[in-house]
ZAPAKOL-790446 format. One line per field, with one value per residue: residue number from 1; residue in one letter; x, y, z of N, C-alpha, C in turn. Coordinates in nm, 3 decimals, decimal comma. Layout:
% ZAPAKOL-790446
nr	c(NUM | ...)
rest	c(A | ...)
n_px	c(X | ...)
n_py	c(Y | ...)
n_pz	c(Z | ...)
ca_px	c(X | ...)
ca_py	c(Y | ...)
ca_pz	c(Z | ...)
c_px	c(X | ...)
c_py	c(Y | ...)
c_pz	c(Z | ...)
***
This chain:
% ZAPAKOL-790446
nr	c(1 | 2 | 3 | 4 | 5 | 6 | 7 | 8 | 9 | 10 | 11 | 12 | 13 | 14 | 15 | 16 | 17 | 18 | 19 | 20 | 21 | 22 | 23 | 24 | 25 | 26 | 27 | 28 | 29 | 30 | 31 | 32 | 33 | 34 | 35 | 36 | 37 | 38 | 39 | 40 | 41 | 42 | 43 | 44 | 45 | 46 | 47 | 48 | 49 | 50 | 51 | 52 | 53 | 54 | 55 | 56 | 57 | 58 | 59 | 60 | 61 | 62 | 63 | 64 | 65 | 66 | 67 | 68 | 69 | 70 | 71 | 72 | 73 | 74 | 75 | 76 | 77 | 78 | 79 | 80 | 81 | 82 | 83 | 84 | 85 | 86 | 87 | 88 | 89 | 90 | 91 | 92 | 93 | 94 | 95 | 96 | 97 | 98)
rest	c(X | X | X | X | X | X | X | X | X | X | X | X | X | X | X | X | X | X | X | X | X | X | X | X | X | X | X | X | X | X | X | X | X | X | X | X | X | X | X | X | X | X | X | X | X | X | X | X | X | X | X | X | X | X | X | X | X | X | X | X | X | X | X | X | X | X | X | X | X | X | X | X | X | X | X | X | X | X | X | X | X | X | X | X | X | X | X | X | X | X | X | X | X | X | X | X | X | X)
n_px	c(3,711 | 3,959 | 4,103 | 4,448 | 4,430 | 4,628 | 4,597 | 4,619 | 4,968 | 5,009 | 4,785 | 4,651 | 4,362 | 4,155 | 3,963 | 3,714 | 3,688 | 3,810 | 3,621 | 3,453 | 3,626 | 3,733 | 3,464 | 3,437 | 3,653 | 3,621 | 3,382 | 3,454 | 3,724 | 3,580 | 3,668 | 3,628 | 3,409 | 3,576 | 3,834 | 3,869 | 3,840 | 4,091 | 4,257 | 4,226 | 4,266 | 4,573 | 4,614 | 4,538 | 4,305 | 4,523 | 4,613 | 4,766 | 5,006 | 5,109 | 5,416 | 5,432 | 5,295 | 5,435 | 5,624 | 5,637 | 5,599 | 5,407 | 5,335 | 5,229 | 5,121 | 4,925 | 5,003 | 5,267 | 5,565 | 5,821 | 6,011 | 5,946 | 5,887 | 5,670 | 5,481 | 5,556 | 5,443 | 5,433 | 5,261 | 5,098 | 5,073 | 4,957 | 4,653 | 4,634 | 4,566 | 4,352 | 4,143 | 4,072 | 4,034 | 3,786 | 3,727 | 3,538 | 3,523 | 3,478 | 3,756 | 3,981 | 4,342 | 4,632 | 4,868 | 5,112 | 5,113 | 5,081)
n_py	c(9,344 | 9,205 | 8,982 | 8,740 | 8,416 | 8,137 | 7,810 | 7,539 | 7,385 | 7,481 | 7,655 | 7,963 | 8,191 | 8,456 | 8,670 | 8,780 | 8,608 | 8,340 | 8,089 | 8,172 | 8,169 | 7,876 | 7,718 | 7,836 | 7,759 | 7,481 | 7,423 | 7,530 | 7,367 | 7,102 | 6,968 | 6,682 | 6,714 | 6,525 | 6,614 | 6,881 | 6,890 | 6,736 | 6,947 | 7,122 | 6,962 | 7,002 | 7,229 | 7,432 | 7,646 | 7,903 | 8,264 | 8,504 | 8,663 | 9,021 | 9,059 | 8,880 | 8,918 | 9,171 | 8,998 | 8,789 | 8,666 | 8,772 | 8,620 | 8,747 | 8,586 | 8,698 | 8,981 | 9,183 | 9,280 | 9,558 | 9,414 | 9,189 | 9,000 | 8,825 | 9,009 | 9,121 | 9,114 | 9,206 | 9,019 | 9,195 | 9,407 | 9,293 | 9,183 | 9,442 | 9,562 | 9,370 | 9,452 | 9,719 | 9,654 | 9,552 | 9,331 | 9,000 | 8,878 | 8,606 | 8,463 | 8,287 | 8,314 | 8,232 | 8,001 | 7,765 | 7,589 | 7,588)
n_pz	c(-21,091 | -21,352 | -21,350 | -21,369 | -21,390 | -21,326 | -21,433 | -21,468 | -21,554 | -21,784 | -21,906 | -21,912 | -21,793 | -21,805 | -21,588 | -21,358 | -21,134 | -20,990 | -20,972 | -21,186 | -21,397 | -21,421 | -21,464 | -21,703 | -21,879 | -21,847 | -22,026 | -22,254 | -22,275 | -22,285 | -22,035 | -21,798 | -21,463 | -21,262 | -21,390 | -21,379 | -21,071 | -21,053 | -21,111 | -20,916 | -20,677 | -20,726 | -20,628 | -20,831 | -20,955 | -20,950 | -20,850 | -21,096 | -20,929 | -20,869 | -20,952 | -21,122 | -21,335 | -21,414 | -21,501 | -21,666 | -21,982 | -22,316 | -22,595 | -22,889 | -23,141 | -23,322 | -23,431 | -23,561 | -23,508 | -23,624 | -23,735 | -23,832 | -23,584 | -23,364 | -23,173 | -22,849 | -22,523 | -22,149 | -21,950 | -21,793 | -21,978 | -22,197 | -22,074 | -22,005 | -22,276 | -22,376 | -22,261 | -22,340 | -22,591 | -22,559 | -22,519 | -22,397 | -22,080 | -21,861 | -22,016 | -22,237 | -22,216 | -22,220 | -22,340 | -22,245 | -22,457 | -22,725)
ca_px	c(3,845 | 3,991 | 4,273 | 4,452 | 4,482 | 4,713 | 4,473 | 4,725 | 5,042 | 5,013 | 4,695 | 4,609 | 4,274 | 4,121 | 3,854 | 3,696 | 3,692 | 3,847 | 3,537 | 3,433 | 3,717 | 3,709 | 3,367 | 3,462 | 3,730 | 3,570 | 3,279 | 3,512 | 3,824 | 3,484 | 3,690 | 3,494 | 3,451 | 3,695 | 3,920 | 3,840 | 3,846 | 4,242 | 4,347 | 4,216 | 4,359 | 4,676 | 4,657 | 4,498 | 4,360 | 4,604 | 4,607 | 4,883 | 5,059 | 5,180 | 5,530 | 5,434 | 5,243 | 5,530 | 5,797 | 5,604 | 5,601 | 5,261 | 5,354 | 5,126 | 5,099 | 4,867 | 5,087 | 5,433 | 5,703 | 5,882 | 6,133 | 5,891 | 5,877 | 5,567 | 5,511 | 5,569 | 5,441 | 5,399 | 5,121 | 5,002 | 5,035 | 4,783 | 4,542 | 4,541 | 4,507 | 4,252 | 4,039 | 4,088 | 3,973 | 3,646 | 3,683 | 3,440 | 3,530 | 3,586 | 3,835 | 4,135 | 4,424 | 4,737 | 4,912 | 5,228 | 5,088 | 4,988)
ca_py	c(9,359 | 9,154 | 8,892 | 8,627 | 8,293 | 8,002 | 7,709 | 7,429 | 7,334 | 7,536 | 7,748 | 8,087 | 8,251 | 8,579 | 8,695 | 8,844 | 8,512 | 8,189 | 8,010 | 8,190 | 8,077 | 7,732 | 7,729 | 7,891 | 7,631 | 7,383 | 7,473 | 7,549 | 7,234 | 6,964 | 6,862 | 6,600 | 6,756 | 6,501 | 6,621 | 7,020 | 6,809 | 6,731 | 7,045 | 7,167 | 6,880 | 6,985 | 7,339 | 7,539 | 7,787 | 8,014 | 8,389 | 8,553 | 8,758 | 9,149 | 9,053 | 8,757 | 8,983 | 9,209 | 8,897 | 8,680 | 8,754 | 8,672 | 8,654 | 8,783 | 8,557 | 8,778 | 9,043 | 9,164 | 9,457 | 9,601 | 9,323 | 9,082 | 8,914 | 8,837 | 9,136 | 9,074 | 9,191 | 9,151 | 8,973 | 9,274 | 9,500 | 9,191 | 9,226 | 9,598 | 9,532 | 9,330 | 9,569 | 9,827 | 9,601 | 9,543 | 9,168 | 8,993 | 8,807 | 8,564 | 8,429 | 8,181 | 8,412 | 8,250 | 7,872 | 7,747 | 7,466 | 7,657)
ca_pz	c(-21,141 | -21,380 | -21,320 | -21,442 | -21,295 | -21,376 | -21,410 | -21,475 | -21,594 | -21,897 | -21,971 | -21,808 | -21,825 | -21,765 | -21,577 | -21,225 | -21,021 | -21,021 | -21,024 | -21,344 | -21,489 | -21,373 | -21,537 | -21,854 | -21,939 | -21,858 | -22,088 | -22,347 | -22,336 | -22,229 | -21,931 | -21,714 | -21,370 | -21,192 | -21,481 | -21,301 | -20,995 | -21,044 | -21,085 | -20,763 | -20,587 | -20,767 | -20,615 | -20,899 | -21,028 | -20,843 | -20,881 | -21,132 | -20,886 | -20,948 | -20,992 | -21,223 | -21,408 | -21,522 | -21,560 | -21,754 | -22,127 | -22,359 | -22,742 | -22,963 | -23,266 | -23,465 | -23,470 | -23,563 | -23,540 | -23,762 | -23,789 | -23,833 | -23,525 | -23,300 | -23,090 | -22,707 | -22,356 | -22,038 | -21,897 | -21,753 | -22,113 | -22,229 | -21,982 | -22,028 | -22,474 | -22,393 | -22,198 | -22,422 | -22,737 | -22,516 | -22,477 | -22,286 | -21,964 | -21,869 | -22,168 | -22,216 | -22,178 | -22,264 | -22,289 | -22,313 | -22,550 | -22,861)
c_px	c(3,886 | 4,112 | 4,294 | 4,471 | 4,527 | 4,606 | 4,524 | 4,863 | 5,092 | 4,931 | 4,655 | 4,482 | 4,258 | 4,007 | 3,816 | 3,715 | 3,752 | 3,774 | 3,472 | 3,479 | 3,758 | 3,602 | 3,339 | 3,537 | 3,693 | 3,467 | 3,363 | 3,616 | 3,657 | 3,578 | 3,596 | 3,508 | 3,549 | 3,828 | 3,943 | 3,896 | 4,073 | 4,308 | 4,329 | 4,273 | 4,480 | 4,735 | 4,602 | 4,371 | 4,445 | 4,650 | 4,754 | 4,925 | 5,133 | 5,304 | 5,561 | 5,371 | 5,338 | 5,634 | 5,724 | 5,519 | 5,449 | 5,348 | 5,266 | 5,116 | 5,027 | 4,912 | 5,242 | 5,491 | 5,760 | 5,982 | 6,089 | 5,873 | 5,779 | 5,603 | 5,489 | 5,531 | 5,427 | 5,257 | 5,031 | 4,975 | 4,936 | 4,710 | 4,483 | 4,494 | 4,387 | 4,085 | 3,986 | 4,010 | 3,832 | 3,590 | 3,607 | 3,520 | 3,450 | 3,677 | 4,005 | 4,209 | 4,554 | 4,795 | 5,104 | 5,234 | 5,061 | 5,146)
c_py	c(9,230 | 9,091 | 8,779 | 8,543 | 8,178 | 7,856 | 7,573 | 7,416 | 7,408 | 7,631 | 7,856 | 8,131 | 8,393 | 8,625 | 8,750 | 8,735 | 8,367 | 8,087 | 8,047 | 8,147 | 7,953 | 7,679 | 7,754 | 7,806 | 7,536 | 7,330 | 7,472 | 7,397 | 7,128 | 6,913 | 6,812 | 6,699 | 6,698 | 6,558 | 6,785 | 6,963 | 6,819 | 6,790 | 7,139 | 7,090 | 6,936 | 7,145 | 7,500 | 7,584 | 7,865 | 8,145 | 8,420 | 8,643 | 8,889 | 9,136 | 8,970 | 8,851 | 9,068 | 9,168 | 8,802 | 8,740 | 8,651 | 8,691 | 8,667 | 8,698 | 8,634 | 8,887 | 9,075 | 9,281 | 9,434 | 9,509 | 9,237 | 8,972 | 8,914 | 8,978 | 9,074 | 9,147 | 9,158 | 9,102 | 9,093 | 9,415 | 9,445 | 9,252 | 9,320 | 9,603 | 9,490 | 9,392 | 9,630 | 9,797 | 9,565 | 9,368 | 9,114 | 8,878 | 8,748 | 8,477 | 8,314 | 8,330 | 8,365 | 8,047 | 7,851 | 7,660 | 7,538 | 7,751)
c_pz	c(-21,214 | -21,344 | -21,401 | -21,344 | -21,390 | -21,336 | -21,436 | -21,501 | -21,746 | -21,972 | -21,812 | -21,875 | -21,729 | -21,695 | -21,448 | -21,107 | -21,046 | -21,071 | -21,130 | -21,437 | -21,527 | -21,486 | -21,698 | -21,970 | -21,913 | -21,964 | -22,268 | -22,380 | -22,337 | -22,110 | -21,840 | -21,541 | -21,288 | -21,267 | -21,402 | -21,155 | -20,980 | -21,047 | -20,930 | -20,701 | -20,614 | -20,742 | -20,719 | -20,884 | -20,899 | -20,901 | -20,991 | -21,024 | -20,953 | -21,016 | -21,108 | -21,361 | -21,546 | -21,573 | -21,670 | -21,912 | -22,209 | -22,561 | -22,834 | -23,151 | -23,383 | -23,481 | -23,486 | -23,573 | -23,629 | -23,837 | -23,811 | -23,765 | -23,457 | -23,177 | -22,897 | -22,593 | -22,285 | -22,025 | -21,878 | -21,881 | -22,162 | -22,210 | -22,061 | -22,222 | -22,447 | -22,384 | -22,295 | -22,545 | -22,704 | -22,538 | -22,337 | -22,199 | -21,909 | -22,024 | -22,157 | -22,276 | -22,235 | -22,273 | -22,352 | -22,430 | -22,696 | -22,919)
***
């Protein structure tokens, strides 16, 4: 099953296990492992929960509605797009930085 997990302070990824994901971003930013390291001390990765799922909004930069604004959904409408488009897991998922 796919999930998301909050992996710091600002970036969410996607994928079946924490430590996949752990792995994945790491692989992907180059963080050093004490750099991986600090966010576990610091409590992360920690699961998106159900309720977080349908409160927390993702904005879709590459697309737009009719009014021309980025199109918006829940975390958990994501997810399910993503599926659907047959993206592979695990994957960076979302940040507030970007």
């Amino acid at each position: 099953m796919i999930t998301i997990f909050d992996m710091n302070d600002y970036d969410w990824w996607a994928g079946e296990t924490k430590e996949e994901c752990m792995e994945a971003m790491q692989e992907f930013s180059g963080y050093a492992k004490e750099e991986m390291q600090e966010m576990i001390d610091s409590g992360y990765p920690e699961k998106v929960s159900s309720k977080q799922m349908d409160n927390l909004t993702y904005v879709d930069s590459d697309n737009f509605d009719e009014s021309g604004e980025c199109v918006k959904r829940t975390f958990r409408e994501q997810l399910d797009f993503l599926i659907k488009e047959g993206t592979k897991f695990p994957c960076f998922f979302a940040s507030t930085e970007y």
